[in-house]
C-alpha positions in Angstrom: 43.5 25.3 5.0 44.3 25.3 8.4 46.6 22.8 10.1 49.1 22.1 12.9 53.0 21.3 12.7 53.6 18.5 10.5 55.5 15.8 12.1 57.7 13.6 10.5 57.0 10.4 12.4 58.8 6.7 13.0 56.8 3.6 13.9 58.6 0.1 14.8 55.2 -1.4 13.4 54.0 -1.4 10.1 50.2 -3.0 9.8 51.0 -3.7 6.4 53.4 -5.8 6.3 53.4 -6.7 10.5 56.9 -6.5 10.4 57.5 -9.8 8.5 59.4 -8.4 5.6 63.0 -9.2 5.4 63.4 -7.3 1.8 62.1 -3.9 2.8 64.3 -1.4 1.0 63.1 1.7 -1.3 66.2 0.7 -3.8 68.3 -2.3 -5.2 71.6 -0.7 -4.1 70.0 -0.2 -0.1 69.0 -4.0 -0.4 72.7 -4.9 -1.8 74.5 -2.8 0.9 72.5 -4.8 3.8 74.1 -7.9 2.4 76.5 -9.3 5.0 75.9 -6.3 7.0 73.0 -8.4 9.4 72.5 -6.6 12.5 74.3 -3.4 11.2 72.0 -2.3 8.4 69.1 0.4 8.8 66.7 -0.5 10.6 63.4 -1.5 9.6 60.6 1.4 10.6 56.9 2.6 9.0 57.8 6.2 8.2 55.0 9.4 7.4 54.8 13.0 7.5 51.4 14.0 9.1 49.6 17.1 10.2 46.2 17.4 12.2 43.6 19.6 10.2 41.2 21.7 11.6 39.9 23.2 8.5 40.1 22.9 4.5 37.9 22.7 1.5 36.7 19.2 -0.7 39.0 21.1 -3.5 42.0 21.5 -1.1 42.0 17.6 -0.4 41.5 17.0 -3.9 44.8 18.7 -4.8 46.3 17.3 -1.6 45.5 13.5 -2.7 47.3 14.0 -5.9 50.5 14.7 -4.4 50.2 11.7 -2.4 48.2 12.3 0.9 45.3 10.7 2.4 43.2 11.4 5.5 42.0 9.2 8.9 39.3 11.6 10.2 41.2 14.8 10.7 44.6 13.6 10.0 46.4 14.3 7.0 49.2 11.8 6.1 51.9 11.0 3.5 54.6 7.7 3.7 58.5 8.4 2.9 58.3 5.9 0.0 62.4 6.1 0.4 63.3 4.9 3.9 59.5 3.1 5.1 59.2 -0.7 4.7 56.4 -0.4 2.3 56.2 1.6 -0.6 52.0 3.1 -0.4 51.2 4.6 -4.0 47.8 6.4 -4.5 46.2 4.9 -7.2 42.9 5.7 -8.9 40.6 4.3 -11.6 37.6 4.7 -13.8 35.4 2.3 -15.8 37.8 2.4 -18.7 40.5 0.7 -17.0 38.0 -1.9 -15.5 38.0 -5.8 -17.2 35.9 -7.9 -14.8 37.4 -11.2 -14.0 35.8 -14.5 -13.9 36.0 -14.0 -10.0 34.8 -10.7 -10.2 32.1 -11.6 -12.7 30.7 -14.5 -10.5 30.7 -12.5 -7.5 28.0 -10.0 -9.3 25.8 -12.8 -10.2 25.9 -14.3 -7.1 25.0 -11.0 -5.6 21.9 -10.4 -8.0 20.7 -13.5 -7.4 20.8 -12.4 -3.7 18.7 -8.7 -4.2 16.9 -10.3 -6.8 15.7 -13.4 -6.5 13.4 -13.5 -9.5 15.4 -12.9 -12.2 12.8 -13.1 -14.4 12.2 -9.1 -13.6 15.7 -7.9 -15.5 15.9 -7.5 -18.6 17.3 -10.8 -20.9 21.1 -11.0 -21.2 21.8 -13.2 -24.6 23.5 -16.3 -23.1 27.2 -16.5 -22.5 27.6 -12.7 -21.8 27.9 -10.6 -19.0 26.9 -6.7 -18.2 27.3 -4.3 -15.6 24.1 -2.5 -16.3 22.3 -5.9 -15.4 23.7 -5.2 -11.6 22.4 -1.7 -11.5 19.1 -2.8 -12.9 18.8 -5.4 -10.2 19.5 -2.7 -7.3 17.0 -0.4 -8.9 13.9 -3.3 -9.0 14.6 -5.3 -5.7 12.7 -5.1 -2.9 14.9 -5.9 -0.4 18.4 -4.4 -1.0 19.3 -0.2 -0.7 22.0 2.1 -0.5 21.4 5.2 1.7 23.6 7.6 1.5 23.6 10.2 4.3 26.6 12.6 6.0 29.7 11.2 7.9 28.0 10.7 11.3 27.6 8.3 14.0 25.1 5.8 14.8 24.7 2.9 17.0 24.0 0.7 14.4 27.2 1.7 12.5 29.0 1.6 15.3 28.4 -1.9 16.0 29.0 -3.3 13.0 32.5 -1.4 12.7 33.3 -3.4 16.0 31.7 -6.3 14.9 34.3 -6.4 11.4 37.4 -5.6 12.7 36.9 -7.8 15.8 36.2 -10.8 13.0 37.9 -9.7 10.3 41.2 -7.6 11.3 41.9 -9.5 14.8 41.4 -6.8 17.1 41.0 -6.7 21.0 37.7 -5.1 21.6 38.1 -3.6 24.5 40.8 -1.6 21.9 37.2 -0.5 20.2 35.3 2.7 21.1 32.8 5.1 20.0 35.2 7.4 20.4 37.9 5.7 18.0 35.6 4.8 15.5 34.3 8.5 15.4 37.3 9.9 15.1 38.4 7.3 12.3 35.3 7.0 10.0 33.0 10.2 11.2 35.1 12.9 11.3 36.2 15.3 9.1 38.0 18.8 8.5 36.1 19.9 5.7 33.9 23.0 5.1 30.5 22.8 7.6 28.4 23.3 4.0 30.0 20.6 2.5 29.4 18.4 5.5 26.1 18.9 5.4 25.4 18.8 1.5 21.8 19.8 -0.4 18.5 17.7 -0.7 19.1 17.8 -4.6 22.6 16.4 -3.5 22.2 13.3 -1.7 18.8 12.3 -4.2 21.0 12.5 -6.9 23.2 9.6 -5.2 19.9 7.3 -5.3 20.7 4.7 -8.0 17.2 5.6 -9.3 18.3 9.4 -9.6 21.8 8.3 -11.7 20.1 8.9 -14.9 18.8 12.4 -14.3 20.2 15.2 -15.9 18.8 17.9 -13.4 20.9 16.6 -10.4 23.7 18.9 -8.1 26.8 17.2 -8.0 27.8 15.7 -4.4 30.9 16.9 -2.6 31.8 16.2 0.9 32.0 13.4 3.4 29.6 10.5 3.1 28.2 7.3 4.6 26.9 5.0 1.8 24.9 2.4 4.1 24.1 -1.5 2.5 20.8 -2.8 3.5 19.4 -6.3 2.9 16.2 -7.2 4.7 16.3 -4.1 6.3 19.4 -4.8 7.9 22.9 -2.9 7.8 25.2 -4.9 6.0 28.3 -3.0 5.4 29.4 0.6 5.0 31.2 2.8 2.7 33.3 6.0 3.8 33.9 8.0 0.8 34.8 11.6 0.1 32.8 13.1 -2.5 35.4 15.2 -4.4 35.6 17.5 -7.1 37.7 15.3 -9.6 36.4 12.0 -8.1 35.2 9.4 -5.6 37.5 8.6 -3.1 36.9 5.5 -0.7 38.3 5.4 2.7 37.3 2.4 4.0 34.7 -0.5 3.5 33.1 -2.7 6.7 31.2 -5.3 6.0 29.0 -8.1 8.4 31.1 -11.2 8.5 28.0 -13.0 8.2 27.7 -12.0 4.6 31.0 -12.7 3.7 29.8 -14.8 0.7 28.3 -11.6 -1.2 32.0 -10.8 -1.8 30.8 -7.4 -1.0 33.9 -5.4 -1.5 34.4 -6.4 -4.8 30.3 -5.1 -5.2 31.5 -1.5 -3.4 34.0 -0.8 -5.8 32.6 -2.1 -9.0 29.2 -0.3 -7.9 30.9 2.8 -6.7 33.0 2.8 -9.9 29.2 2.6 -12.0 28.0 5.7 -10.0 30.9 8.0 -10.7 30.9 7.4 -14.1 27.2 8.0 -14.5 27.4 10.7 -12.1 30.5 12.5 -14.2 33.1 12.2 -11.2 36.4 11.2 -13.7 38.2 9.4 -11.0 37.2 7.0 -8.0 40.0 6.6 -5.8 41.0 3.7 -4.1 43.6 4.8 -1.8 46.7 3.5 -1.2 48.4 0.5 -3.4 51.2 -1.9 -2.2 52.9 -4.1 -4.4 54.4 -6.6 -1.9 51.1 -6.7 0.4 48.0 -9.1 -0.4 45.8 -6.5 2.0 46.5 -4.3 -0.3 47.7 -4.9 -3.9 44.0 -7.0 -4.8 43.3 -3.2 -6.2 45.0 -4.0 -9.2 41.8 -5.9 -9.8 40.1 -2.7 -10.8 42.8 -1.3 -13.3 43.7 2.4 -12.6 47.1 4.7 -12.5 49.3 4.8 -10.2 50.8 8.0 -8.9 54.6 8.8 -9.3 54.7 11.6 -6.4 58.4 12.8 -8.0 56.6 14.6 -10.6 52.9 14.1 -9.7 52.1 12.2 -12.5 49.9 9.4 -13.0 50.8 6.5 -15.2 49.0 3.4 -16.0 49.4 0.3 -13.5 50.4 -2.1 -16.4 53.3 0.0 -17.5 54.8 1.2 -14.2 54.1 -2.4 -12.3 57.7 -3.6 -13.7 59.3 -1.0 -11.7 57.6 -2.1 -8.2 58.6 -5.6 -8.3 60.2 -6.2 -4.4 58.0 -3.2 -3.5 60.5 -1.0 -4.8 60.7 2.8 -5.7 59.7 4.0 -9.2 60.4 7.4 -10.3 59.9 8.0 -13.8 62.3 9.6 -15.9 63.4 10.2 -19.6 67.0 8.8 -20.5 68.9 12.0 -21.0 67.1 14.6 -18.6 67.1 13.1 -15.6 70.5 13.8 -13.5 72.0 11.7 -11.3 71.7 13.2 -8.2 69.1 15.9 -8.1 65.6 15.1 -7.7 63.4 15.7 -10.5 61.9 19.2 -10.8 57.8 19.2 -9.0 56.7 22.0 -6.8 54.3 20.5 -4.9 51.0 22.0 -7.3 48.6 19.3 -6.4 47.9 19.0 -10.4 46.2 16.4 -12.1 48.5 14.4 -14.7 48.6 11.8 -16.7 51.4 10.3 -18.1 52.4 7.5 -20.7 55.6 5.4 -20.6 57.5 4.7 -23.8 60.6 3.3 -24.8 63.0 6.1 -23.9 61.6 6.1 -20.0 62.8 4.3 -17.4 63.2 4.0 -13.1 65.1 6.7 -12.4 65.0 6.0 -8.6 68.4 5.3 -8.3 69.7 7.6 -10.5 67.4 10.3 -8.2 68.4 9.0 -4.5 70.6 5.8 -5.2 74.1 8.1 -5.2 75.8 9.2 -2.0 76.0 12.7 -2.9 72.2 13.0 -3.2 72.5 13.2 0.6 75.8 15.1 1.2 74.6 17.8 -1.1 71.4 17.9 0.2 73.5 18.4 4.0 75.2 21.2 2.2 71.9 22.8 1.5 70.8 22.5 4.8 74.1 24.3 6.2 73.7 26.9 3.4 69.7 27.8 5.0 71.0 27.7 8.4 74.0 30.3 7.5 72.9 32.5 5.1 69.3 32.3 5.4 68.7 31.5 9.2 66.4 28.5 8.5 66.1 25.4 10.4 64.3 23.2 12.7 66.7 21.2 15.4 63.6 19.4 16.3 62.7 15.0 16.6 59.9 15.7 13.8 61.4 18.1 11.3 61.3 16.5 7.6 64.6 14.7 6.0 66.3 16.5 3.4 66.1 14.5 0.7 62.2 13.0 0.8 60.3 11.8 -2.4 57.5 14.2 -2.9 58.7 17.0 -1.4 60.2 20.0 -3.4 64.3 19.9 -3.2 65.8 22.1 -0.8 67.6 23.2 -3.8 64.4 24.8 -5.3 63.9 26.5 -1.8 67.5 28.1 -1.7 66.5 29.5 -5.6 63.3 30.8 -4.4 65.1 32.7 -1.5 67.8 33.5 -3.9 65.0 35.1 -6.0 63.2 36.9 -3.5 60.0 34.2 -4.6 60.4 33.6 -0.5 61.9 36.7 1.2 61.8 38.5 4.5 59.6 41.8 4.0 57.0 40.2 1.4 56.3 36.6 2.7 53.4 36.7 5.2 52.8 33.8 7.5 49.5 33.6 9.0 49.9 31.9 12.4 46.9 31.0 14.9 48.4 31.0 18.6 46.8 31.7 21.4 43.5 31.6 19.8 43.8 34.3 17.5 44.8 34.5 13.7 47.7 36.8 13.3 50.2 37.9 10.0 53.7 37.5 10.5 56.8 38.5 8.1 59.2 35.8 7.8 62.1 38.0 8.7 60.2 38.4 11.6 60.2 34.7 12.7 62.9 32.9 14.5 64.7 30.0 13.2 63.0 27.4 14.1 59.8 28.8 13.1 61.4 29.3 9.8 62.2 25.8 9.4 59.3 25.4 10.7 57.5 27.3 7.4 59.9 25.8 5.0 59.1 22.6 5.8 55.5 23.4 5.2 56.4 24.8 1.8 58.1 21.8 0.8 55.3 19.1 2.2 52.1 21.5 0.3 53.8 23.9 -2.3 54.4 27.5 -2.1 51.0 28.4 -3.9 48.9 26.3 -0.7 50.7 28.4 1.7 50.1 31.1 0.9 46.1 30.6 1.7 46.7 28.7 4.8 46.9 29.0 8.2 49.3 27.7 10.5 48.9 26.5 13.8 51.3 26.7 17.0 50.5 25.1 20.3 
């Protein structure tokens, strides 16, 4: 992987909530201190750590999803789920977790009836039930609906009705609209040129008509699924073809067809394809509790992702724990000590978890206290004296950040020699060229600068990646 300084970054806007939320605290004991306090409590910001990547494998992002990123183009983000206004939770799904709704169940029919006007072509359904299969089956026998699926690029035609949805549909000034935005956003990408491109075998395998097929090469790398009706574009689907799953970036649709309910189609169709294609997990991005954009993905089921211990747990049992938009951390009564967070290292592993009786939020326990915060000072004191560590920069990351590994973890490691001088090599591009540096050799703030890195990715991720200066 190769990537530039990550920033920590402060917005005064937040385009979830557009800055209308009075309640916007992590924890109940932030809320009860801004009681009375009006005017002299923190203020409200949108908070993420990002980094611009030039380069990284399918596999990398996969890991890097499951510790709570996502992407926009070539920009690789994370939220501070402890100090930004809206707590965003990755959350994924599969066709397990899926139990259609009356709403969603009346928006298939309505869409068959749409591709396939004679119905009399499908196969009977005995009356008063409902299947899935009956929506493929239609996509596979009409004449006038198709998916194409092709690689991440521009066209006119897609450009067009990008502009055309967000001017209708998200309120936005088009003269704020470009082919330059709208590339950058939903075209490009830092992955590998192969996987770009993909294989013949690859993209027919993505044909409904090729789902059944047992000789097919799995698909992995950026795509464009295109909706056609009448041989018009309808809407498009950005997805990342990963190795562990599906994972959708964003949806645009023709207001004109807003009666086909066509994001509910996407993800109930795109949720059919990865299971009959093997993919375990389709990914639906981030989830928000406290924000209708956002939260109708509970409609599809899924985990959410605790980033604390990069777990997953089912939405049903964690959703207690997000009421207000709050923090949830999961922990075991008995192990988890108030005061330290709990013990991840940043792996980008895939885990599932279950809750029973003896868990519980641990959020405050984790970051409620005050001496969360003056030891973690301490810590940062202790790497600037004894270790020579330290960024004095605007962007450099807060010590104490959900999701990243505890700077007490980092002063072990350098206590251990796991991190040391003479053996840790840094591989830095500057000045167009790739060189290896020893950490001793580095100066402070571009050993801060590598800590902080080692903190946001894990230690195993940096030591295959390379670094960029400007």
């Amino acid at each position: 992987m190769i990537f530039s300084a990550p920033l920590y970054i402060k917005e005064r806007h937040c385009g979830y909530c557009n800055d209308n939320k009075e309640d916007y605290f992590a924890l109940e004991s932030q809320a009860r201190k801004s009681l009375g306090s009006r005017g002299n409590g923190r203020d409200k910001q949108s908070i993420m750590v990002g980094s611009s990547i030039t380069s990284m494998t399918c596999q990398n992002y996969d890991e890097l999803i499951n510790q709570g990123f996502r992407r926009s183009g070539s920009f690789l983000y994370k939220s501070d789920l402890l100090r930004t206004c809206c707590r965003l939770y990755t959350i994924r799904t599969n066709m397990s977790y899926l139990k259609p709704s009356k709403k969603q169940r009346k928006a298939i029919n309505k869409f068959i009836k749409e591709i396939c006007p004679d119905e009399s072509i499908l196969s009977p359904v005995p009356k008063n039930t409902f299947s899935l299969e009956r929506m493929v089956e239609a996509q596979l026998k009409s004449t006038n609906f198709k998916i194409k699926y092709e690689a991440s690029k521009f066209s006119v035609e897609k450009y067009q009705l990008y502009k055309k949805y967000q001017v209708a549909v998200h309120n936005d000034d088009p003269n704020d609209i470009s082919e330059k935005s709208f590339t950058r956003f939903l075209c490009d990408s830092p992955f590998m040129s192969h996987e770009k491109r993909g294989t013949d075998t690859q993209w027919q395998s993505l044909d409904i008509d090729h789902w059944s097929s047992t000789a097919r090469e799995k698909r992995i790398g950026p795509t464009h699924a295109c909706y056609y009706l009448n041989d018009k574009l309808i809407a498009i689907s950005v997805l990342d073809f990963l190795p562990s799953g599906v994972s959708s970036i964003y949806f645009i649709w023709d207001p004109d067809y807003a009666h086909l309910s066509l994001g509910t189609i996407s993800g109930i169709n795109e949720l059919e394809m990865c299971q009959k294609l093997g993919y375990d997990w389709y990914y639906l991005g981030y989830y928000v509790e406290d924000c209708d954009k956002m939260n109708y993905k509970a409609n599809f089921g899924g985990e959410i992702l605790d980033v604390c211990s990069e777990t997953y747990y089912p939405l049903e049992q964690v959703k207690r724990y997000l009421a207000n938009g709050r923090l949830f951390v999961v922990g075991t009564i008995g192990e988890t000590k108030p005061g330290h967070e709990l013990d991840c290292e940043a792996t980008g592993c895939i885990k599932s978890g279950t809750i029973n009786e003896v868990n519980y939020n641990a959020a405050e326990d984790v970051f409620g206290g005050d001496d969360v915060y003056t030891n973690a000072e301490k810590e940062v004191k202790r790497l600037h004296k004894y270790y020579d560590i330290g960024r004095t920069d605007e962007y450099k990351l807060p010590p104490v950040m959900p999701g990243l590994i505890p700077l007490s973890r980092i002063e072990q490691w350098l206590d251990e020699d796991v991190i040391d001088d003479d053996n840790t090599v840094i591989k830095i591009n500057m000045f167009g060229g790739v060189r290896k540096f020893q950490l001793g050799s580095l100066n402070r703030e571009g050993r801060g600068f590598y800590i902080d890195c080692v903190r946001l990715f894990g230690l195993d991720k940096m030591r295959d990646s390379t670094m960029i200066l400007q």
